[in-house]
C-alpha positions in Angstrom: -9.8 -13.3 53.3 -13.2 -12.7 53.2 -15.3 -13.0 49.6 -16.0 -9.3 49.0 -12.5 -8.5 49.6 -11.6 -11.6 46.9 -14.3 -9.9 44.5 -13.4 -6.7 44.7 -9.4 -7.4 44.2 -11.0 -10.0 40.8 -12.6 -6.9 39.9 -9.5 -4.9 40.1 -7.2 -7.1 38.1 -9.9 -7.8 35.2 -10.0 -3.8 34.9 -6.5 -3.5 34.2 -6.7 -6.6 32.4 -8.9 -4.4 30.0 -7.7 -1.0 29.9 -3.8 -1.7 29.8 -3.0 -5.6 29.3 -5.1 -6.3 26.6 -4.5 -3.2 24.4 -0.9 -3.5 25.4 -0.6 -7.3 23.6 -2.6 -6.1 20.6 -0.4 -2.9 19.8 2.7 -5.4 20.3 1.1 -8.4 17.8 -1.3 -7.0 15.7 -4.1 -10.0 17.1 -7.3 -8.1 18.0 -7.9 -10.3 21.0 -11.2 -8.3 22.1 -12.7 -9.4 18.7 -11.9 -13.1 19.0 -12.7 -13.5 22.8 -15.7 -10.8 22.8 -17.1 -10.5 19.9 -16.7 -6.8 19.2 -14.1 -4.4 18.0 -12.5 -1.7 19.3 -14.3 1.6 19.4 -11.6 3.1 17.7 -11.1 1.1 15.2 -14.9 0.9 14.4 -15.1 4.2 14.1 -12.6 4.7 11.8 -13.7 2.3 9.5 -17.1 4.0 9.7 -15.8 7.1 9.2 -14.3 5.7 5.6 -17.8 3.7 4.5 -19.2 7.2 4.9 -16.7 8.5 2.8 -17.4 6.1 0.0 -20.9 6.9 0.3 -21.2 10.5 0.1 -23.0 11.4 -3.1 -21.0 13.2 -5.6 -22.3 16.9 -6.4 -22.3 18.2 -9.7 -22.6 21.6 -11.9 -25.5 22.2 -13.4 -27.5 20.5 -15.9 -29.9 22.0 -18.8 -32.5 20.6 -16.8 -32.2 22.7 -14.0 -31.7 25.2 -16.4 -35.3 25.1 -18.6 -36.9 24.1 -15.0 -35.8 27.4 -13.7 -36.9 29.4 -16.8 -39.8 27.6 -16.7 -40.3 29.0 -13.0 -39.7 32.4 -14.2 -42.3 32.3 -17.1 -44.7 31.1 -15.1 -44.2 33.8 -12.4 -43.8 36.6 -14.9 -47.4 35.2 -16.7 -49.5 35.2 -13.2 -47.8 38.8 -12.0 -47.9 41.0 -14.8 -44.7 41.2 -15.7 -43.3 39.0 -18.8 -40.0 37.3 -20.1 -38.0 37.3 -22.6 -35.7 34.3 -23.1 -33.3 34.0 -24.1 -31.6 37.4 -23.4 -29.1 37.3 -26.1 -29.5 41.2 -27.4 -27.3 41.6 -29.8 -25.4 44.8 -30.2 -22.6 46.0 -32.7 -21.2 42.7 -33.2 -21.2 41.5 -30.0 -24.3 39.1 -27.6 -25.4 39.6 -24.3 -24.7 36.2 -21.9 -28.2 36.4 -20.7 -30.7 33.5 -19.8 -33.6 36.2 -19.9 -34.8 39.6 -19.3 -37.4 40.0 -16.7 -39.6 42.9 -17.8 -42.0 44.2 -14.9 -43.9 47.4 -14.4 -40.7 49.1 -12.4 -37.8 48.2 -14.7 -35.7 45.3 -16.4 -33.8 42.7 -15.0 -31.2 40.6 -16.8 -30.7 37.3 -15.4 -26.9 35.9 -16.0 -26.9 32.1 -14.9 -24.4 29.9 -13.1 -24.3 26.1 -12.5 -21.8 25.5 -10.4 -22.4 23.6 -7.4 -20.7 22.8 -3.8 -19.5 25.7 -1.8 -19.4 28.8 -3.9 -17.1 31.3 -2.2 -16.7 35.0 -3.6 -13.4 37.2 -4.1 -12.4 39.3 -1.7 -13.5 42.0 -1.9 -15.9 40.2 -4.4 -15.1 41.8 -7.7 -11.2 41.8 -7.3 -10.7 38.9 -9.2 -11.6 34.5 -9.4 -14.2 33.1 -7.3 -13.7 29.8 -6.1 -15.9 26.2 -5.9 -15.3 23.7 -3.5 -17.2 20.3 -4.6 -16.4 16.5 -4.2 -13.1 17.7 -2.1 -11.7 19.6 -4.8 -11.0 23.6 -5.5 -11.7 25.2 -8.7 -11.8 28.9 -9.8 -14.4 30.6 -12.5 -14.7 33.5 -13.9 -15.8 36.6 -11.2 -19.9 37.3 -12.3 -19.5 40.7 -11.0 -17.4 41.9 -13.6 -19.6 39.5 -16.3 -22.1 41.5 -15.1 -21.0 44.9 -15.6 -20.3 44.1 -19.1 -23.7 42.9 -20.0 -25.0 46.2 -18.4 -23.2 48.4 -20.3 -24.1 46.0 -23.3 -27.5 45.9 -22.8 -27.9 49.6 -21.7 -26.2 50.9 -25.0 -28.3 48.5 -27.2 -31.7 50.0 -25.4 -30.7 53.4 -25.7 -30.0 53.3 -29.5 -33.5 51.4 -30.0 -35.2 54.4 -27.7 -36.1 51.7 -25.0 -37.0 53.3 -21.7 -36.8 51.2 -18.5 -34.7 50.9 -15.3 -31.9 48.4 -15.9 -30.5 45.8 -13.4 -28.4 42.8 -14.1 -28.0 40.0 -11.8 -26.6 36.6 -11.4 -28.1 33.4 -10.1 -26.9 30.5 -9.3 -29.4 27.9 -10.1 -27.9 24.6 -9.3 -30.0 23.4 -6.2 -26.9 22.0 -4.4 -24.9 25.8 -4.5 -24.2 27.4 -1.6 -23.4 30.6 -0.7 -20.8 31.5 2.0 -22.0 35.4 1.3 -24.4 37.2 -0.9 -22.7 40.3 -2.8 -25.1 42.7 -3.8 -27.0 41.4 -7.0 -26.2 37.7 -6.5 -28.7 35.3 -5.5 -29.8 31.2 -5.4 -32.6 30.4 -7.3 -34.7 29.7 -4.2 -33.4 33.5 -3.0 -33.9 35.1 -6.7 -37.5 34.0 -6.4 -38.2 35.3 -3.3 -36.7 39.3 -4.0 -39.0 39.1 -7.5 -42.2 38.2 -5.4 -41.4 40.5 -2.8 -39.7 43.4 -3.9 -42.2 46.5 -4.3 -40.3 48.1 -7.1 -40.6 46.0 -9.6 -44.8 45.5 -9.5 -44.8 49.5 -9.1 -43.8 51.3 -12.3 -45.1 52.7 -15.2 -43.0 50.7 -17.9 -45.0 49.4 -20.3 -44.5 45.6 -20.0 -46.1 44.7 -23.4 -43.8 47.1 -25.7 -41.1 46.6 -24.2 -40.9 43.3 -24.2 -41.4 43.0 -27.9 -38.6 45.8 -28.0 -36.2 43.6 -26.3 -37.3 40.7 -28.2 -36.7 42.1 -31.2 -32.6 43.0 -30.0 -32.5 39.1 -28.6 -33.3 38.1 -32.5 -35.9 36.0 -30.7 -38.5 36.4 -33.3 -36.2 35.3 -36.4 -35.0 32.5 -34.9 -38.8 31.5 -34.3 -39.6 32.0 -37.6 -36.5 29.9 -39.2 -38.3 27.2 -37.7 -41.1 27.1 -39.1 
């Protein structure tokens, strides 16, 4: 027998050697024979345990922190300051016995907006249709529900609203909730409902709100004045 035919039939029996003797004796013993003789492990194996380190070392998410939340009013003073437009924070107007759930009141040349904010993170994932009931968060592999914004939302309107209309405050009123925890995502955006990064972009962009006649001054100092902001300012001093 000639030597290619010798190599090529050595080549042979150390491929099935491989493929089905070798993971044959290890299934029946347990002994990872490829490890001891090669060096190496198993691909499948390997990946599996790789799989479970990254597992382990996925960073836990959280909800929000006041941090996030004074950075992100921060954010909106300083926008409100450089475009005309000004805020009032907190937006706690107060109205026969009962106080709105506000973060602030954008006041702007073409109207008011109430900004109610959320700091759940994860996967935030709306009702369906979104104000039929719970919304749910998916974070660190587990499912919670919270309370539907939508519906929050109508009742600070109606709050708000009533409260301007007995102080004879004129302005176009919209409430809205963000989400400011930078780790919150979206899997769709019901109307009014935004990020943070996507709340900032509609207030520098939206044409309705720099083209008004409100006036920005009074009115803020109206709504101040229902938020209690100017007593609580002077208990401190």
């Amino acid at each position: 027998m000639s030597d290619p035919i010798k190599y090529a039939i050595l080549g042979v029996l150390l491929a099935v050697l491989v493929v089905v003797v070798i993971p044959f004796f290890e299934e029946r013993t347990g002994i990872n024979i490829t490890k001891h003789f090669f060096g190496i492990r198993r691909k499948k194996s390997a990946d599996k345990k790789a799989g479970q380190a990254a597992t382990r070392q996925r960073p836990q998410m959280h909800n929000g922190t006041k941090g996030e939340l004074t950075a992100f009013v921060a954010q909106l003073l300083r926008f409100s300051a450089k475009n005309k437009m000004r805020l009032v924070a907190p937006g706690t107007v107060a109205y026969k016995g009962s106080t709105a759930r506000l973060t602030s009141l954008l006041v702007a040349p073409g109207g008011i907006i109430g900004v109610y904010c959320l700091g759940f993170g994860g996967t935030i994932t709306p009702s369906s249709p979104p104000d039929s009931g719970s919304w749910r968060q998916h974070m660190n592999d587990q499912d919670s529900s919270f309370e539907n914004p939508l519906a929050v939302c109508k009742e600070q309107y109606r709050l708000v609203a009533s409260a301007m209309e007995e102080a004879g405050i004129q302005g176009n009123l919209k409430i809205v909730t963000v989400f400011t925890n930078p780790k919150a995502t979206l899997q769709s955006y019901p109307s009014s409902v935004y990020t943070q990064r996507r709340f900032m972009e509609y207030i520098k962009t939206e044409p309705s709100l720099k083209n008004g006649t409100l006036d920005v001054e009074q009115t803020a100092l109206a709504l101040a004045k229902l938020a209690n902001i100017k007593k609580k300012s002077e208990k401190k001093h």
